[in-house]
Backbone as JSON, one array per atom type, in Angstrom:
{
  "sequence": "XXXXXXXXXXXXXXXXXXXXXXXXXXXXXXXXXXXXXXXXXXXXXXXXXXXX",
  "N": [[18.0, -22.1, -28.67], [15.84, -21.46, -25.84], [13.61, -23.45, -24.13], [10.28, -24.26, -24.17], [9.3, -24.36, -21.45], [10.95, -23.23, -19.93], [11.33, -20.59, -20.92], [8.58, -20.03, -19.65], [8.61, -20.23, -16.81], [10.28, -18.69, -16.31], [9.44, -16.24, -16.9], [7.38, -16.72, -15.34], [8.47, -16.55, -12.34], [9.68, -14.2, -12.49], [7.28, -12.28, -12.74], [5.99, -13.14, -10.9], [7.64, -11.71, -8.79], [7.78, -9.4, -8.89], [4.76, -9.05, -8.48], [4.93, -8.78, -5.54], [6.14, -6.75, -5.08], [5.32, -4.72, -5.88], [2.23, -4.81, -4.76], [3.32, -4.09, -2.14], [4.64, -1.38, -2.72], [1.95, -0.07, -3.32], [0.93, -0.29, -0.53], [2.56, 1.25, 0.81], [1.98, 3.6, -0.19], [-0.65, 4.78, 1.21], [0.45, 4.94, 3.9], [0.32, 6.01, 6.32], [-2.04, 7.91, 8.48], [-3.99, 10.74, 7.24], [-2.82, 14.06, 8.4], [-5.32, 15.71, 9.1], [-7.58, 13.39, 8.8], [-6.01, 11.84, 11.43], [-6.62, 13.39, 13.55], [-9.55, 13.86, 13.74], [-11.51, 13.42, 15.39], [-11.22, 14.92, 17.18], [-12.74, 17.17, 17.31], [-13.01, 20.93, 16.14], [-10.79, 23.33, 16.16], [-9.78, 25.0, 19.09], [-12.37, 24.93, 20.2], [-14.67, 23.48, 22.34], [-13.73, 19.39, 22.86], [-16.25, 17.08, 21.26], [-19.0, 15.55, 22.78], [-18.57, 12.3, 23.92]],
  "CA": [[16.73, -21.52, -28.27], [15.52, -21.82, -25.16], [12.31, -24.32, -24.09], [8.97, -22.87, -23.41], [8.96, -23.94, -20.05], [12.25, -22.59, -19.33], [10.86, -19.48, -21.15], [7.47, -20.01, -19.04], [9.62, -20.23, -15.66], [11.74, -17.25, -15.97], [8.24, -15.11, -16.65], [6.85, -16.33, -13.88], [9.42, -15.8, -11.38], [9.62, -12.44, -12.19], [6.24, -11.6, -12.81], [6.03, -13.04, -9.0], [8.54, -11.01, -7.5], [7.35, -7.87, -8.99], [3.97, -8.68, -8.04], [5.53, -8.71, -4.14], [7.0, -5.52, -5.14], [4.24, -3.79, -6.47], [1.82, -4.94, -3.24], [4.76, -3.03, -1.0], [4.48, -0.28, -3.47], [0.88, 0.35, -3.13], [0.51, 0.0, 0.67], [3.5, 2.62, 1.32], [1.29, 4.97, -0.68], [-1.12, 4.93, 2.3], [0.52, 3.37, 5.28], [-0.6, 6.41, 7.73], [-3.4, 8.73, 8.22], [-3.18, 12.33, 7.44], [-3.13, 15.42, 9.87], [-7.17, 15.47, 9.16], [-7.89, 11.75, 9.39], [-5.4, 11.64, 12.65], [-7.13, 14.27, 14.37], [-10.4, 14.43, 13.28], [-12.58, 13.04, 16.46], [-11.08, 15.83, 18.46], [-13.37, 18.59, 16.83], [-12.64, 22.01, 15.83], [-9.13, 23.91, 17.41], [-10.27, 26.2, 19.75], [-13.56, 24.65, 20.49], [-14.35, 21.72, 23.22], [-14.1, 18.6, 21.88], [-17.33, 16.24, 21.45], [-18.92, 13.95, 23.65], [-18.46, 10.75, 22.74]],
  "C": [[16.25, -22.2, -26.98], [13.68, -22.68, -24.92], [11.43, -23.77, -23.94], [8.64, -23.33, -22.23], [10.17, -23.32, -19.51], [11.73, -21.07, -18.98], [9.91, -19.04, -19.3], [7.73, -19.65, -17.61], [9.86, -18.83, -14.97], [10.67, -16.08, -15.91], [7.92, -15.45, -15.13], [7.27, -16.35, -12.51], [9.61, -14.4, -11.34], [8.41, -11.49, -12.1], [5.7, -11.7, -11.02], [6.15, -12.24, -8.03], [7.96, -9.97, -7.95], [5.79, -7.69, -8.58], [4.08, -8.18, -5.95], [5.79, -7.0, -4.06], [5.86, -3.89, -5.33], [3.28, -3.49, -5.39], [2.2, -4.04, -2.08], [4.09, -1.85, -1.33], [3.06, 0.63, -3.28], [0.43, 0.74, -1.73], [1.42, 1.12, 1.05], [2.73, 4.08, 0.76], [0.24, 5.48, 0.22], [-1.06, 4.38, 3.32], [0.56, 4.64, 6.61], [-1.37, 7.46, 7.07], [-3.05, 10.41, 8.57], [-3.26, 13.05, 8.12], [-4.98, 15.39, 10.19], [-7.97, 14.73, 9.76], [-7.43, 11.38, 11.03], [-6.17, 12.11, 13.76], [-9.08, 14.69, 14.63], [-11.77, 14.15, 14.46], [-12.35, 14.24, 17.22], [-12.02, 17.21, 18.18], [-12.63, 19.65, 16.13], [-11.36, 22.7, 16.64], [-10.0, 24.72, 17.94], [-11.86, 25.79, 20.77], [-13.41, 22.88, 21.49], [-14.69, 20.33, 22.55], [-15.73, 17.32, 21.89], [-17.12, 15.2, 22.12], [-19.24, 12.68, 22.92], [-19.91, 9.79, 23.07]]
}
């Protein structure tokens, strides 16, 4: 049987790396801005755009 810090160890090495992983995971879910957001100072299509 292994020790409980061995145990203790091996959790938290992995619970580590997957928090690294997870971090990643979340920012790729919004890492740019959509057609809307991108565009959205320029006004309406067709129409001139606002003064700033």
């Amino acid at each position: 049987m292994a020790s409980l810090t061995k145990r203790l160890m091996a959790k938290r090495k992995s619970r580590l790396s997957k928090a690294g992983r997870v971090r990643k995971n979340q920012l790729s879910l919004k890492s740019t801005l959509s057609y809307d957001e991108l565009f959205a100072g320029f006004g309406e299509p067709g129409k001139k755009a606002p003064a700033k």
